[in-house]
C-alpha positions, 0 to 999 in steps of 0.5 A, spaced: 881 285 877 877 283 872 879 285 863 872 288 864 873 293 870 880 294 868 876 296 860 872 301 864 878 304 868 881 305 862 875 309 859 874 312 865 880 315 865 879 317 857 872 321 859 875 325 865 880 327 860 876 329 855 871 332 860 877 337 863 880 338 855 872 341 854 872 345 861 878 349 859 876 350 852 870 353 856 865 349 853 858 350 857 858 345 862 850 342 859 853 339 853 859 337 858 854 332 861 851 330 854 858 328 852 859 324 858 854 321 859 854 319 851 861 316 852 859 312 859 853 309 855 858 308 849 863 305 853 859 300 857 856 297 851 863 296 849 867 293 854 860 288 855 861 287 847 870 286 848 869 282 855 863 278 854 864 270 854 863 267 848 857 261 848 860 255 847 856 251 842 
């Protein structure tokens, strides 16, 4: 398994977390989507930004 797919399981399994947490406090399931969707985009950005090979010079 690659670090990055490792990365987003890990963040993966946070969001899904986040979400019920949110589901149980009775949040209207619209701002539930919003929230995931805000959370996936920002966790593939940073696992792209951890992962990334550096360029050699």
């Amino acid at each position: 398994m690659s670090s990055f797919a490792a990365y987003l399981l890990g963040y993966l399994i946070l969001i899904t977390g986040i979400a019920l947490g949110a589901w149980y406090l009775h949040i209207p399931p619209r701002w539930i989507v919003v929230g995931v969707l805000i959370l996936t985009g920002a966790g593939i950005a940073s696992g792209v930004a951890r992962t990334r090979q550096k360029d050699p010079s």
